[in-house]
N, C-alpha and C positions, 0 to 999 in steps of 0.2 A: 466577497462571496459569503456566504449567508450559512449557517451551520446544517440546512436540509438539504441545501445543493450542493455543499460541500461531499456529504454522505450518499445522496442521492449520485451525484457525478463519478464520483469512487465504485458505487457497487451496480452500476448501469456498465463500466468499465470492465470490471474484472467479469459479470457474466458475459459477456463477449469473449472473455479469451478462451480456449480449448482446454478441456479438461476442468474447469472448474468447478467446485461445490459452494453452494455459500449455504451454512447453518449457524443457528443459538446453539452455545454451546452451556452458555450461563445468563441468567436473569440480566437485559444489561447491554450484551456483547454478540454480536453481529462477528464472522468470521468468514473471511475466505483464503481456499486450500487448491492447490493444483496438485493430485494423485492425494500423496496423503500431508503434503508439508503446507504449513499456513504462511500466507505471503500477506493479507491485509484482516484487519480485525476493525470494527467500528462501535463506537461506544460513546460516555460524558465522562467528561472529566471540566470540574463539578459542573455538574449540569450542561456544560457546552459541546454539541458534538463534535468530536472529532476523529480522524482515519490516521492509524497507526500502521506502516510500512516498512517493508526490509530495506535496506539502502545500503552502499557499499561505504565503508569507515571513511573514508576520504570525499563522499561522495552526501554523507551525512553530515560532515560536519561542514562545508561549502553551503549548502541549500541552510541549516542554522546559522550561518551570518549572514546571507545572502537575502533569506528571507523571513520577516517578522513574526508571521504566522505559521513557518516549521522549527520545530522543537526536539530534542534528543527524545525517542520510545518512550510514552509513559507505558511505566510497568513491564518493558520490555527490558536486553541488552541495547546502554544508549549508542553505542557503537556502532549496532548492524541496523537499528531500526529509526525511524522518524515519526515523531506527530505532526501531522494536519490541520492547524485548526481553522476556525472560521475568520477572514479578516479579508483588509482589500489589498496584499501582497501577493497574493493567490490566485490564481484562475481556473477554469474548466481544464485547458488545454496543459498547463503543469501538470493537474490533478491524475488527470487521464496517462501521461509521461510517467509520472511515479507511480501509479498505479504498474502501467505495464512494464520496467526495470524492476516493480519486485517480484514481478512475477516471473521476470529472465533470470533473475538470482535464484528464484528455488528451483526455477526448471533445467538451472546449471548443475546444479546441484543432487538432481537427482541421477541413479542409474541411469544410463544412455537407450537401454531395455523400456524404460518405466518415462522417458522425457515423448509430451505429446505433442513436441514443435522442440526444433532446432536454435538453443536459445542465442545460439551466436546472429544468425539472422534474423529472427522475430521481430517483428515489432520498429523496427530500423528504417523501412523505406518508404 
């Protein structure tokens, strides 16, 4: 997968899901947020695009051996977050998967008041 599909696939992804904003927040960097928490950010790193995601610690470090072209958060916590980069380890259909778990993790995580889908079910069936 190619570094504008990679990006392209990622934030075709997250505006489907409920509640989301995608802004610039800096020269550069592409973000997206459900309510007010950031769950995907897009950017270079140098020069190559790639989509940085929340991921769960045990679930982050699996997909980096697992897969070539994911990487501990650049610029993130390398714990809770993953990079994306462009490569043929990769697909649409992963993309789109990690896209929508980091977006079940912030939507776990927020107030039950304030979550706009039920993250234990979403995205599941």
């Amino acid at each position: 997968m190619n570094g504008k599909t990679l990006q392209g696939t990622a934030q075709k992804r997250a505006e489907e899901l409920p509640a989301t904003t995608l802004y610039s927040f800096e020269p550069g960097w592409e973000a997206a947020k459900v309510v007010d928490k950031w769950f995907m950010l897009l950017t270079e790193v140098p020069g190559r695009p790639v989509v940085i995601l929340k991921a769960r610690p045990d679930d982050a470090r699996t997909l980096c051996e697992a897969y070539a072209d994911i990487t501990p958060g650049y610029h993130m916590n390398k714990r809770h977050w993953i990079t994306l980069a462009p490569g043929d380890s990769i697909d649409k259909m992963l993309v789109k998967d990690l896209v929508t778990e980091s977006y079940r993790l912030v939507v776990g995580n927020l107030p039950k008041s304030r979550r706009p889908v039920d993250p234990a079910g979403f995205g599941t069936g």
